[in-house]
C-alpha positions in Angstrom: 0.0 0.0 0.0 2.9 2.5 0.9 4.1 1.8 -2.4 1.3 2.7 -4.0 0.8 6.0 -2.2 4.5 7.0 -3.0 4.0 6.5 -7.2 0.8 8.7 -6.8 2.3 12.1 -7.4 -0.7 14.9 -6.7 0.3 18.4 -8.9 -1.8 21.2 -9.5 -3.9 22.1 -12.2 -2.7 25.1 -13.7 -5.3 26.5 -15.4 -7.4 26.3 -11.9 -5.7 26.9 -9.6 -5.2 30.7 -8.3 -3.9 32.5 -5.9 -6.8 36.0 -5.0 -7.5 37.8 -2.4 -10.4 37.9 -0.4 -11.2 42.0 -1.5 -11.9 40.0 -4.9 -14.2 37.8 -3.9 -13.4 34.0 -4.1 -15.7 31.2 -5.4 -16.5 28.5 -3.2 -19.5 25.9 -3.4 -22.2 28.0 -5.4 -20.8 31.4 -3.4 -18.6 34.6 -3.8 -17.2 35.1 -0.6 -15.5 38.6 0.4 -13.9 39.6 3.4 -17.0 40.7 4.9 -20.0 39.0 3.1 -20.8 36.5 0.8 -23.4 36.1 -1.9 -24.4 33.9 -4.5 -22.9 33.2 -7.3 -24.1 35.1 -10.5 -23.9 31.4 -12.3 -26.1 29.7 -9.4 -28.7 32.9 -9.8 -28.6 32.2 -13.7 -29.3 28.6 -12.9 -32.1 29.4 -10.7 -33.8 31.2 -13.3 -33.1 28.8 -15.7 -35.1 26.2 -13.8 -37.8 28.6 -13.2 -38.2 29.5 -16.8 -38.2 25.5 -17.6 -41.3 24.8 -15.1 -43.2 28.1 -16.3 -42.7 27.5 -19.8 -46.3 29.6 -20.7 -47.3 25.8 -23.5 -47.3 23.3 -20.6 -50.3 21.3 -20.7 -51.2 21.9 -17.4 -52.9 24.5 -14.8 -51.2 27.4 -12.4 -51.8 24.9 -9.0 -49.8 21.9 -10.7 -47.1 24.5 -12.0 -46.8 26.4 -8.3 -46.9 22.7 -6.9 -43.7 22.1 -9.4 -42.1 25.3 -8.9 -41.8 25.0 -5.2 -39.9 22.7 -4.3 -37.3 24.1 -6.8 -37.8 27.8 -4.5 -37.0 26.2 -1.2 -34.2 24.1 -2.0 -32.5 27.0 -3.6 -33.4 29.5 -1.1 -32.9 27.3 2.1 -29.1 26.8 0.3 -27.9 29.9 -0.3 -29.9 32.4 3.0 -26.7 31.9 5.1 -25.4 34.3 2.8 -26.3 38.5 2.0 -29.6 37.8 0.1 -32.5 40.1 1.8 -32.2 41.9 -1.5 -31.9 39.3 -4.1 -34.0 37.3 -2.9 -36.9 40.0 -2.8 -35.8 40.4 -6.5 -36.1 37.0 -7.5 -39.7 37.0 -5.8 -40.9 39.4 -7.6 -39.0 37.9 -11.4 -40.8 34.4 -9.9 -44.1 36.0 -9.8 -44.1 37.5 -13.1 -43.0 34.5 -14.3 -46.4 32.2 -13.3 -48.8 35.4 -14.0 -47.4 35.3 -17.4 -48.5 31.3 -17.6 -51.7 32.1 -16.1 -52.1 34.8 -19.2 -50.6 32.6 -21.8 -48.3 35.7 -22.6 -46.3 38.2 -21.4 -48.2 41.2 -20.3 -47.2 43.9 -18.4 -50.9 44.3 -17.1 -51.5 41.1 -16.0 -49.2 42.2 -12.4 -51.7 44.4 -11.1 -54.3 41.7 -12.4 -53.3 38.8 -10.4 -52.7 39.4 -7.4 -49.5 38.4 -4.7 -52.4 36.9 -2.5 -53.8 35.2 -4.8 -50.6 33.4 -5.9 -49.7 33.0 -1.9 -53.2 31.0 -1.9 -52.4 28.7 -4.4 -49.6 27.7 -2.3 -46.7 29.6 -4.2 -44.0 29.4 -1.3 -41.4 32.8 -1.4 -37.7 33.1 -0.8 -38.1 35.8 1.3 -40.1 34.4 4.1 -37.6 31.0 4.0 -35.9 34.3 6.0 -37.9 35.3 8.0 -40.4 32.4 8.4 -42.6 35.0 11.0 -43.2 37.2 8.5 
């Protein structure tokens, strides 16, 4: 065994490995982290909304409670992840994009009407769960 541990030689890659400093932010598991904070990764936001655009795609076969029922599951994974970081306002952001997302597959198209049409509350009744109150779960 020792001899197979000596003939395994472990380098570097050099293409990825770096040496930066924290004032530049460093990428670690899905998160920039600073000196002082850390936040999500513009690539892990860009994924989130990439799985939110594929379960409100406005021709699926199939009504706004199956989609929310869908979409949910997707919203709490990613926001119980990534809310021991800086994220009071991204995540209110992303609420908001989420929500204009399913009112545009309740229309069937994108309108800019249809968000004083349908109503938060009326989502929230449907069951649509938010990022924003995975922190603060009183509110």
């Amino acid at each position: 065994m020792r001899e197979i541990l000596e003939d395994l030689e472990l380098t570097l890659h050099p293409e990825k490995t770096k040496i930066k400093n924290f004032s530049e932010g460093v990428d670690f598991l899905g998160f920039t982290v600073y000196i002082s904070h850390k936040v999500p990764r513009k690539e892990a936001v860009r994924k989130y909304k990439d799985a939110v655009r594929r379960a409100t795609r406005r021709n699926l076969p199939i009504n706004l409670e199956m989609v929310i029922r869908g979409l949910n599951p997707i919203v709490i994974g990613w926001g119980n992840y990534f809310k021991i970081a800086n994220v009071n306002w991204l995540y209110k952001g992303l609420d908001e994009w989420t929500r204009m997302r399913l009112r545009a597959f309740k229309e069937k198209r994108k309108s800019y009407n249809s968000n004083r049409r349908i109503l938060n509350a009326f989502l929230k009744n449907l069951g649509l769960k938010s990022l924003s109150t995975l922190l603060n779960p009183k509110w």
